[in-house]
N, C-alpha and C positions, 0 to 999 in steps of 0.2 A: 275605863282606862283606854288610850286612846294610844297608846306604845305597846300596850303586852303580848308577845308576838306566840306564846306558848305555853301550855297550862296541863301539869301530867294529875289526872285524877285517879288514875289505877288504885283497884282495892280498895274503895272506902266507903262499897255498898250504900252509893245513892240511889239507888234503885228508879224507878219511874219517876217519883217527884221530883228527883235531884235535877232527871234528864229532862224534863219541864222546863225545871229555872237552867239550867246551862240552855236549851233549845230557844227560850224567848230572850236570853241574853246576845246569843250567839243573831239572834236576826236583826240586833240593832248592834253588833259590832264589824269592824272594819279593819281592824290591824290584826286580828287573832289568823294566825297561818297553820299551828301546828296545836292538835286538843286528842288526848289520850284517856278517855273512858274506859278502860280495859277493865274489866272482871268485878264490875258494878251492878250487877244484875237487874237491869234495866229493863230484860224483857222486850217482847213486840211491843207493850205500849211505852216505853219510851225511846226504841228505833222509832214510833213514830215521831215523837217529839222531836227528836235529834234530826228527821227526815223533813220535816216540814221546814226546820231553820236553814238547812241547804238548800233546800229550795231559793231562799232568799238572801243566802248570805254568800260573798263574791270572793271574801279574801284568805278563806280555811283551802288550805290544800294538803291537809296531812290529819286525816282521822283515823284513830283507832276505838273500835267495837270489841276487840276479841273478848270470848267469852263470858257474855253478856246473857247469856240465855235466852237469845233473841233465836225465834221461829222461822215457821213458813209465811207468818201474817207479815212479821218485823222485816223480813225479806223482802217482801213486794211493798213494803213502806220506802225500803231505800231505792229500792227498783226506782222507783218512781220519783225517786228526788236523783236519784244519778240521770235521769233523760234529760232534765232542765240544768244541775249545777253545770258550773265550765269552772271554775277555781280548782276541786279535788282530784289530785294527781295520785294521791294514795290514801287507799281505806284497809283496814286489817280487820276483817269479819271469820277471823280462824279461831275456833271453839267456840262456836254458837250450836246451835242444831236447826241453818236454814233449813235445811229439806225437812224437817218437822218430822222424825223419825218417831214411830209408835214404839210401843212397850209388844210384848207380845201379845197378841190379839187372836180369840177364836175366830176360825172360817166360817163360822156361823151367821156372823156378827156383821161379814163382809159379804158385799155383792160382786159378782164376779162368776167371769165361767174355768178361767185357769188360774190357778193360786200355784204359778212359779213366776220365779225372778225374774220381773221385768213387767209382768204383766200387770195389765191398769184393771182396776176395780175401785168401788165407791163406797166408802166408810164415813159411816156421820153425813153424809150428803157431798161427803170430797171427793174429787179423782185425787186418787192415789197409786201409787207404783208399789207393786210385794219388792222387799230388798232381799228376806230372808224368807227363808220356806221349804217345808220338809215332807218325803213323802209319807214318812211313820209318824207324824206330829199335827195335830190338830189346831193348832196355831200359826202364824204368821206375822212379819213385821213388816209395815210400810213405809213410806216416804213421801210426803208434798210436795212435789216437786214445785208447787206454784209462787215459792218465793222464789225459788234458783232460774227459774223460767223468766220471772220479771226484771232477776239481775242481767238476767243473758240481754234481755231485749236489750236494755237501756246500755251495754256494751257494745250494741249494734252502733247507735247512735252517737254516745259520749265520745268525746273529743278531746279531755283533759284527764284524764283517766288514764294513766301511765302503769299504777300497780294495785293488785286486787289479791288479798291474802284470804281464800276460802278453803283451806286447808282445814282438816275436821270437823268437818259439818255433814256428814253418813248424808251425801248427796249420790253418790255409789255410780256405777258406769253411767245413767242415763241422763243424771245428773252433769257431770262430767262431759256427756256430749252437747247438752244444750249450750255447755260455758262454750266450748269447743267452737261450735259453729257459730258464737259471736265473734 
């Protein structure tokens, strides 16, 4: 369709596959301005898919992702497609869990010499940031910040990039500061 300017998908759990066929349709079309994904649980692998179609596609300027169940991977997937689009003047990435926030976790488990808030330590082979942590509690919750970091960069850069909706995403002060200093 070479007129259809807008297309609201919210709610009908197309999960990954869906965001495939929307992603390879979206890089041979040309009229679509406004595409609503919200609360399709699409996950990081299909923020990739949707990431790769912006990469190529010139005339979307209006996506919404929220609550998508999209990570810290799905994060530096769009990271990386917001450096190159120039069409995307607004994205809504609000209820996702970019910072890739853990469940609670033994300090056992994690390496690290200070387990309070803020401090970087490496779980599963990740840098990661403690968000939560206690001095009578043997556990700890973390955060990735490495999707939130690659959204910052490419805010450095981006050009057409008007508004950015990251609201609930437990990306917490440090978080917060990287968006900051973009």
């Amino acid at each position: 369709n070479k007129v259809l300017q807008s297309i609201w998908l919210s709610k009908n759990y197309i999960s990954a596959k869906g965001a495939k066929l929307i992603g390879d349709a979206l890089k041979e079309n040309g009229s679509l301005i406004h595409l609503d994904l919200s609360s399709n649980d699409i996950k990081d692998e299909g923020a990739g898919f949707v990431s790769e179609a912006l990469k190529i596609n010139k005339s979307l300027s209006s996506l919404k992702l929220r609550g998508n169940c999209i990570g810290s991977n799905g994060a530096e997937y769009i990271g990386e497609a917001l450096k190159t689009n120039s069409s995307l003047t607004f994205i809504d990435l609000a209820s996702n869990n970019l910072a890739g926030e853990t469940k609670s976790i033994n300090k056992s488990k994690v390496r690290g010499e200070l387990f309070k808030v803020g401090a970087k330590v490496i779980y599963e082979g990740r840098d990661m940031t403690i968000s939560q942590a206690s001095v009578f509690d043997s556990d700890v919750k973390m955060v990735d910040l490495s999707g939130i970091i690659g959204i910052a960069e490419a805010l450095k850069t981006n050009e057409s990039l008007k508004e950015i909706n990251l609201s609930n995403n437990n990306m917490g002060l440090k978080g917060a500061e990287y968006i900051g200093e973009a």
